[in-house]
Backbone and ligand atoms as CSV (ligand in chain L), in Angstrom:
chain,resi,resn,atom,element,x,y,z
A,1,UNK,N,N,12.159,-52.911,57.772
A,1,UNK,CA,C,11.966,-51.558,57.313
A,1,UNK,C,C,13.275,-50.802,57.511
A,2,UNK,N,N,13.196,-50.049,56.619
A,2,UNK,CA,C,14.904,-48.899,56.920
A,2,UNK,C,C,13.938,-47.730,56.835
A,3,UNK,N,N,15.219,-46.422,57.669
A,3,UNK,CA,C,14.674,-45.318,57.965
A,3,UNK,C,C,16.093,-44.643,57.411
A,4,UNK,N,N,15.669,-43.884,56.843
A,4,UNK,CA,C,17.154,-42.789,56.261
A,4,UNK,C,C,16.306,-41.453,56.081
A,5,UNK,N,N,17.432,-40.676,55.329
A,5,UNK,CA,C,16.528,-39.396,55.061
A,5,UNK,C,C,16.242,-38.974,54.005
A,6,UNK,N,N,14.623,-38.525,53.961
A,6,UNK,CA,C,13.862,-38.487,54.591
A,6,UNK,C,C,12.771,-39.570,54.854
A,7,UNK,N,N,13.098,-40.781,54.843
A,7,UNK,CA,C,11.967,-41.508,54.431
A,7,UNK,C,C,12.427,-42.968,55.383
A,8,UNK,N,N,10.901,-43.518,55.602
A,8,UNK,CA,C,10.571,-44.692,56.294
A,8,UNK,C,C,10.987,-45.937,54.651
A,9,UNK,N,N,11.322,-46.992,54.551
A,9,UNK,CA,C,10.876,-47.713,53.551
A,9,UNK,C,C,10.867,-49.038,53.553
A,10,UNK,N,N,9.688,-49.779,53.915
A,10,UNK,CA,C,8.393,-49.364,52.836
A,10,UNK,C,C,7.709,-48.325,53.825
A,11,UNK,N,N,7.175,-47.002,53.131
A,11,UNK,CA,C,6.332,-46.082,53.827
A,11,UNK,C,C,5.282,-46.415,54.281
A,12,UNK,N,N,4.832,-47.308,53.662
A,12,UNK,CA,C,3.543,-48.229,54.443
A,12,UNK,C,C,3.145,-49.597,54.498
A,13,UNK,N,N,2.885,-49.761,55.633
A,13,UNK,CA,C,2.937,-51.454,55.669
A,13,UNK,C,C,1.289,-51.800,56.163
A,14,UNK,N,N,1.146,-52.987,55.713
A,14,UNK,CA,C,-0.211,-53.519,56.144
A,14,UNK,C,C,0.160,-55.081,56.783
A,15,UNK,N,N,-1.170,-54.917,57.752
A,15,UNK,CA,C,-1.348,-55.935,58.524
A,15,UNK,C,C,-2.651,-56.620,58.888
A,16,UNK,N,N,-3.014,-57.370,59.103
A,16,UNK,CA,C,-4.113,-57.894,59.673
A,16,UNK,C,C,-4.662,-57.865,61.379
A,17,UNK,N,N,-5.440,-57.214,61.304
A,17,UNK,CA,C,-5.666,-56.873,62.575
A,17,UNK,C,C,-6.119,-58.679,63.557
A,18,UNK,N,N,-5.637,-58.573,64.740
A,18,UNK,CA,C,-5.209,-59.733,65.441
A,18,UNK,C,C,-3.825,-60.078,65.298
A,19,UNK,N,N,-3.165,-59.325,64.314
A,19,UNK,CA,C,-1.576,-60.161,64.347
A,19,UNK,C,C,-0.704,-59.988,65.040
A,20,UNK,N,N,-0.317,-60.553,66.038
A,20,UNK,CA,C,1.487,-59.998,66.725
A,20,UNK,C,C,2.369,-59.480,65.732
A,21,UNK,N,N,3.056,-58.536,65.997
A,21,UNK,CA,C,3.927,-57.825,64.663
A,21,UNK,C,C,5.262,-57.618,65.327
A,22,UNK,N,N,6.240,-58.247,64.527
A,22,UNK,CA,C,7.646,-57.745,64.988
A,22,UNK,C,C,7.823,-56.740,63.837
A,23,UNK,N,N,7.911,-55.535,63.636
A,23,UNK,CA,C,8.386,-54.703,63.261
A,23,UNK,C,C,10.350,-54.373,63.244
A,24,UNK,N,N,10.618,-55.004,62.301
A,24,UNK,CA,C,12.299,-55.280,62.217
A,24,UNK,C,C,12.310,-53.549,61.486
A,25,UNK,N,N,13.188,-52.769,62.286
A,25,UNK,CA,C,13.836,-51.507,61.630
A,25,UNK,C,C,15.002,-50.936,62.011
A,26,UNK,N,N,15.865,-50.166,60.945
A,26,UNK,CA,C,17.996,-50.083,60.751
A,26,UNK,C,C,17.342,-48.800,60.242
A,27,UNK,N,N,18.163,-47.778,60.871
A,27,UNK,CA,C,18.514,-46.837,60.277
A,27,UNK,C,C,19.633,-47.104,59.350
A,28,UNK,N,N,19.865,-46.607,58.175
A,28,UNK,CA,C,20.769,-46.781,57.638
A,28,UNK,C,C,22.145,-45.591,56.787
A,29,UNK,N,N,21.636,-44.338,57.735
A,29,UNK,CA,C,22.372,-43.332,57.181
A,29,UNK,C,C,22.989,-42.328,58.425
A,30,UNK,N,N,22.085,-42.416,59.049
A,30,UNK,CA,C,22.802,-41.685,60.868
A,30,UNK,C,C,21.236,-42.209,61.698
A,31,UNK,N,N,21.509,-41.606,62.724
A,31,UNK,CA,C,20.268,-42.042,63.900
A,31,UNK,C,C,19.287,-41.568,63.563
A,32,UNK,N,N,18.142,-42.320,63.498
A,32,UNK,CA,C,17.027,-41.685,63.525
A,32,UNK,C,C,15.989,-41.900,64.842
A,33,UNK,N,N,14.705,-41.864,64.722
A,33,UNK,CA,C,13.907,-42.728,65.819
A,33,UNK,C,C,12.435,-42.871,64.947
A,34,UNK,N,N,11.895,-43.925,65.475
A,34,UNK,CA,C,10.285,-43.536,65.410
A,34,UNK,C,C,9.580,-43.557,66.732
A,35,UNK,N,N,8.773,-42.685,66.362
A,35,UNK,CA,C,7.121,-42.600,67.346
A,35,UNK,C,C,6.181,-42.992,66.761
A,36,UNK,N,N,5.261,-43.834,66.706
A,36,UNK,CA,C,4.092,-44.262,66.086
A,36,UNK,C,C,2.683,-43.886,67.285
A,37,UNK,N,N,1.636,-43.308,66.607
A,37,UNK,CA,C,0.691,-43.125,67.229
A,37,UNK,C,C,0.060,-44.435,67.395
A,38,UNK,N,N,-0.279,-44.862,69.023
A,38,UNK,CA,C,-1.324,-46.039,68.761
A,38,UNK,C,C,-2.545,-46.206,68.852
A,39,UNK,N,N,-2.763,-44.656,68.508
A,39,UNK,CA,C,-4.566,-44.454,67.712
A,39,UNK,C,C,-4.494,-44.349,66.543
A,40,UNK,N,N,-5.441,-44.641,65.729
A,40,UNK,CA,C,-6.058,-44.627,64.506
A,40,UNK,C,C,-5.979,-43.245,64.459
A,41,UNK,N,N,-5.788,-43.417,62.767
A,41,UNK,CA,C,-6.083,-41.812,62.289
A,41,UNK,C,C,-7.678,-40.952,62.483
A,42,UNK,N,N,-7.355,-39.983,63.428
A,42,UNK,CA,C,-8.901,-39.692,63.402
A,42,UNK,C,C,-9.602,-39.840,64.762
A,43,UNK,N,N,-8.842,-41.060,65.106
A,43,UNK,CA,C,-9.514,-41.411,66.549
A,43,UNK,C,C,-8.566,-40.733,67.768
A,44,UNK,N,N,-9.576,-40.208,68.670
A,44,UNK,CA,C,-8.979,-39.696,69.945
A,44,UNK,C,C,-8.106,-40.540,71.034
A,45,UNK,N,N,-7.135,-39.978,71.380
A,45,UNK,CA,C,-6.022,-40.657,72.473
A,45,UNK,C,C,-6.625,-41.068,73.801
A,46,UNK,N,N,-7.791,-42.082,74.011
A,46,UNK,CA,C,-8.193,-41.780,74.787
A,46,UNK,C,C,-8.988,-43.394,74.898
A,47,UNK,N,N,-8.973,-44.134,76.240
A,47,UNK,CA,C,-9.478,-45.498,75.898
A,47,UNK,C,C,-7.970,-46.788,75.829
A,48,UNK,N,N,-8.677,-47.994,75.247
A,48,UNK,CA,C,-7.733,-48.499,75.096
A,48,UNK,C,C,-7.333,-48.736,73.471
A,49,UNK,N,N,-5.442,-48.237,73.438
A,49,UNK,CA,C,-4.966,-48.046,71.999
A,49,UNK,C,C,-5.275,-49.543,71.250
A,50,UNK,N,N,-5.091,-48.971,69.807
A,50,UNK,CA,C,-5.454,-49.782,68.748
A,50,UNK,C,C,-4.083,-50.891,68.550
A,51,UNK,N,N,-3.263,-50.399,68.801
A,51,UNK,CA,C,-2.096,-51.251,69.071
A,51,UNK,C,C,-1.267,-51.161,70.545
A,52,UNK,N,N,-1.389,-52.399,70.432
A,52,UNK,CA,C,-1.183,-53.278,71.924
A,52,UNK,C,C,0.339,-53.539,71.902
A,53,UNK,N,N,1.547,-52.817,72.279
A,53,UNK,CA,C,2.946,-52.255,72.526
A,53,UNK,C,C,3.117,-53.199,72.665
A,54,UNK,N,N,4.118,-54.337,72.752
A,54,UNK,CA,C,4.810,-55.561,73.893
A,54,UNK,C,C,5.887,-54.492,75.335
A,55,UNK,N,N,6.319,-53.328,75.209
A,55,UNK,CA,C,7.278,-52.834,76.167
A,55,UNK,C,C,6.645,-51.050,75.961
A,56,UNK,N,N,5.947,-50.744,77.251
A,56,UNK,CA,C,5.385,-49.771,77.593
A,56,UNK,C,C,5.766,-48.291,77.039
A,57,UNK,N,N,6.029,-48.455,75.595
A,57,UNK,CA,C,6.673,-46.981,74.796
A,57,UNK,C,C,5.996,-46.898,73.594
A,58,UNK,N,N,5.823,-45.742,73.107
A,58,UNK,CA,C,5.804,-45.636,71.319
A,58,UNK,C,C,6.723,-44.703,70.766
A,59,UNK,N,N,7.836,-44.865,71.666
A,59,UNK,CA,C,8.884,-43.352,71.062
A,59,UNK,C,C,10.140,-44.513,71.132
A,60,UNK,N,N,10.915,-45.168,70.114
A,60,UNK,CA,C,12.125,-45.790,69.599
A,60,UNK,C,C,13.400,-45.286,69.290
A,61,UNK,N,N,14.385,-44.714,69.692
A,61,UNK,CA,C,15.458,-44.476,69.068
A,61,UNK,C,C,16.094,-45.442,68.332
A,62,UNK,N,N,16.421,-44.880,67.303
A,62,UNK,CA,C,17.335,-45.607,65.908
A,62,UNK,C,C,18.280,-45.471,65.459
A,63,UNK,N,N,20.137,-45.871,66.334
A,63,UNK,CA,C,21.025,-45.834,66.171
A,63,UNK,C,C,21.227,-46.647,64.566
A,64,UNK,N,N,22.487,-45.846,64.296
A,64,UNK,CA,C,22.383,-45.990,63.293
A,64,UNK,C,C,22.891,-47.606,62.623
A,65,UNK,N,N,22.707,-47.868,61.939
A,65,UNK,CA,C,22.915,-49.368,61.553
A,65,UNK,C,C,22.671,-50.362,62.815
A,66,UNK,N,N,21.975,-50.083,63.468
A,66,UNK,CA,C,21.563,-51.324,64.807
A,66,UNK,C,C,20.337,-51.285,64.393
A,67,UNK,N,N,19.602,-52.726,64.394
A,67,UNK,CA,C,18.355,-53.066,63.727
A,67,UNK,C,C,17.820,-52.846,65.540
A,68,UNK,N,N,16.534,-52.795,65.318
A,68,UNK,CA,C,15.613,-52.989,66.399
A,68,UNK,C,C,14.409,-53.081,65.726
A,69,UNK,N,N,13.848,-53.935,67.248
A,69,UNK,CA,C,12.619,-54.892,67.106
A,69,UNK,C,C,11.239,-54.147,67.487
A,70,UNK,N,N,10.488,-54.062,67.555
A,70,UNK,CA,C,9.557,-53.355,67.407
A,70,UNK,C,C,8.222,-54.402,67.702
A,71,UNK,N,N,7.907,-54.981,69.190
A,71,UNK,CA,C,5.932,-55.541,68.651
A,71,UNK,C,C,5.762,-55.304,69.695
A,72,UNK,N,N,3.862,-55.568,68.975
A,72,UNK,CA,C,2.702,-55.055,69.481
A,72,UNK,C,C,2.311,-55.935,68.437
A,73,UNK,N,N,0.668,-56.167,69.269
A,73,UNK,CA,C,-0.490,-56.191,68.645
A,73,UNK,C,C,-1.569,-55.623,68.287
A,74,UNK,N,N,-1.933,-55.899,67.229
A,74,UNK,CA,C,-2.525,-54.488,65.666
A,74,UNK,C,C,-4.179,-55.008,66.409
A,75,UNK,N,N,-4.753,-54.044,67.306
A,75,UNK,CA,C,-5.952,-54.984,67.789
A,75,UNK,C,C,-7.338,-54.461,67.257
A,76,UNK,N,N,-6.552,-53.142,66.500
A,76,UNK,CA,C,-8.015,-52.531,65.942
A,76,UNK,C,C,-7.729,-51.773,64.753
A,77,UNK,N,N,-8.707,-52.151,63.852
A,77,UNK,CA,C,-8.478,-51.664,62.065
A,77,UNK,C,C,-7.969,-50.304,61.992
A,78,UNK,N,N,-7.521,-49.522,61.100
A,78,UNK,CA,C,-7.365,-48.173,60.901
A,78,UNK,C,C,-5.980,-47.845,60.183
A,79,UNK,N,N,-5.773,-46.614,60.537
A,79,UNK,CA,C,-4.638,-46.406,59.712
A,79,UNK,C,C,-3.813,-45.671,60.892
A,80,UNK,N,N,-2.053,-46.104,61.097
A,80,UNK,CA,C,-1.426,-45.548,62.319
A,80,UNK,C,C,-0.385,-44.360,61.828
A,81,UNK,N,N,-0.201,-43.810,62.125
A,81,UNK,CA,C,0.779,-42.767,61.871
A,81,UNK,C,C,2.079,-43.008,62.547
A,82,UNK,N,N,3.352,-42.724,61.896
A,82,UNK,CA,C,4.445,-43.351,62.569
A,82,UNK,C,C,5.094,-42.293,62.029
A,83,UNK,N,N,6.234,-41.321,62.861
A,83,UNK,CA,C,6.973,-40.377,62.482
A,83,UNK,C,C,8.132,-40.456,62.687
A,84,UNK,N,N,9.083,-39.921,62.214
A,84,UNK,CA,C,10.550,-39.797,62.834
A,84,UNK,C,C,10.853,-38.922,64.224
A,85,UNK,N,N,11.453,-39.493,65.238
A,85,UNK,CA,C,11.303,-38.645,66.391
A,85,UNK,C,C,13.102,-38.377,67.189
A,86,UNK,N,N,13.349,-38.394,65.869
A,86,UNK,CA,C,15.019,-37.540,66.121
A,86,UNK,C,C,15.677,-36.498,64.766
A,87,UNK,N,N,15.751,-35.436,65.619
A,87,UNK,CA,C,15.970,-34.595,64.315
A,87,UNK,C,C,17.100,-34.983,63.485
A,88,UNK,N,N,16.586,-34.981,62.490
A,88,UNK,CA,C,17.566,-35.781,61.063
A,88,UNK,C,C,17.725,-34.394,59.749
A,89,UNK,N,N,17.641,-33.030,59.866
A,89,UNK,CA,C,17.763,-32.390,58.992
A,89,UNK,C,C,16.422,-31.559,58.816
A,90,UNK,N,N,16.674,-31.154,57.515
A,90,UNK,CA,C,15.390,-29.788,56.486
A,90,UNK,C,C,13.997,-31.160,56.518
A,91,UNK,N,N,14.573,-32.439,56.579
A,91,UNK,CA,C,12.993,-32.692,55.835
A,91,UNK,C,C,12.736,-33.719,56.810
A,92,UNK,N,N,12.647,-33.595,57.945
A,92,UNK,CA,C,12.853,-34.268,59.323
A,92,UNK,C,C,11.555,-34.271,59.336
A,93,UNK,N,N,10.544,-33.033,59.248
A,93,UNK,CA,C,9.267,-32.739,59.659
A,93,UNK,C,C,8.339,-33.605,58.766
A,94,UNK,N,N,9.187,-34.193,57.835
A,94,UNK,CA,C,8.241,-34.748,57.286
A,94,UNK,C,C,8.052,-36.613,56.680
A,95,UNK,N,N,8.910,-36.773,57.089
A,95,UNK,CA,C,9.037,-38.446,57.392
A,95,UNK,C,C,8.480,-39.016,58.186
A,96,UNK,N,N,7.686,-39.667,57.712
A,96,UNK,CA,C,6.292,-40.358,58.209
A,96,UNK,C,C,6.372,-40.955,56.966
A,97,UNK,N,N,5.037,-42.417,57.959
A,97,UNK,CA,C,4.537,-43.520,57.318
A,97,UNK,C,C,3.412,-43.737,57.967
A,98,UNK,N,N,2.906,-44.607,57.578
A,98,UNK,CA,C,1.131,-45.562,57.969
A,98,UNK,C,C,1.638,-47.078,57.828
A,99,UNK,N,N,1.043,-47.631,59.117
A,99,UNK,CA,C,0.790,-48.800,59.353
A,99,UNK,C,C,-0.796,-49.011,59.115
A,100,UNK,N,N,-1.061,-49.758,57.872
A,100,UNK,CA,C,-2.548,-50.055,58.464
A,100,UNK,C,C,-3.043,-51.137,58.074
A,101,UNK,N,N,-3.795,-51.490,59.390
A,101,UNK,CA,C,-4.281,-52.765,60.316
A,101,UNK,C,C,-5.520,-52.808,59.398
A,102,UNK,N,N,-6.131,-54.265,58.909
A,102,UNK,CA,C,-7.237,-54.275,58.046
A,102,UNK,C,C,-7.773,-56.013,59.076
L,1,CU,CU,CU,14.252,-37.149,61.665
C-alpha cells in the first residue's frame, strides 16, 4: 500500500478473517503515519479487538520512502477504519481507508 496526499492506495483492502496479514506500506511523498482502529465499524472499544496487532500499537509512523511492515491477525469480520496520523496538509483530516475482514 502507498500513502501520499491525500490518500491511502488501495483505499481499501480485503481480507479473510483468520488470516495473518503483513500489511507492506511507503509513504511516497513526505511522512505520513497510520492509526487503524482495531474495532469494527460500529463496535465499541471495549473487549477483545477484532484485529490481533503482532507489536502492542495501532499508531505507525511513515517516514517517507521507508516501507514498513504492518501484522496482525484479522480475527473478527467487519469493516476497520485506518487514518492518517501525521499532519500532512488541508486534506490530512481526511485520508482514510477500510480494511475489511470477511
Ligand atoms: Cu496526514
Amino acid at each position: 500500500m502507498t500513502a501520499k496526499k491525500y490518500e491511502f492506495s488501495p483505499g481499501e483492502i480485503r481480507v479473510k478473517k483468520g488470516t495473518r496479514v503483513q500489511l507492506k506500506i511507503r509513504a511516497t511523498d513526505r511522512a505520513h503515519g497510520i492509526k487503524i482502529r482495531l474495532y469494527p465499524d460500529g463496535a465499541p472499544e471495549s473487549g477483545d479487538p477484532g484485529l490481533r496487532m503482532a507489536e502492542a500499537q495501532d499508531n505507525f509512523k511513515l517516514d517517507h520512502n521507508q516501507e514498513r511492515v504492518i501484522e496482525f491477525v484479522a480475527e473478527r469480520p467487519g469493516a476497520y477504519t485506518f487514518r492518517c496520523s501525521v499532519f500532512c496538509g488541508f486534506g490530512h483530516r481526511g485520508m482514510s481507508g477500510k480494511l475489511i475482514v470477511k
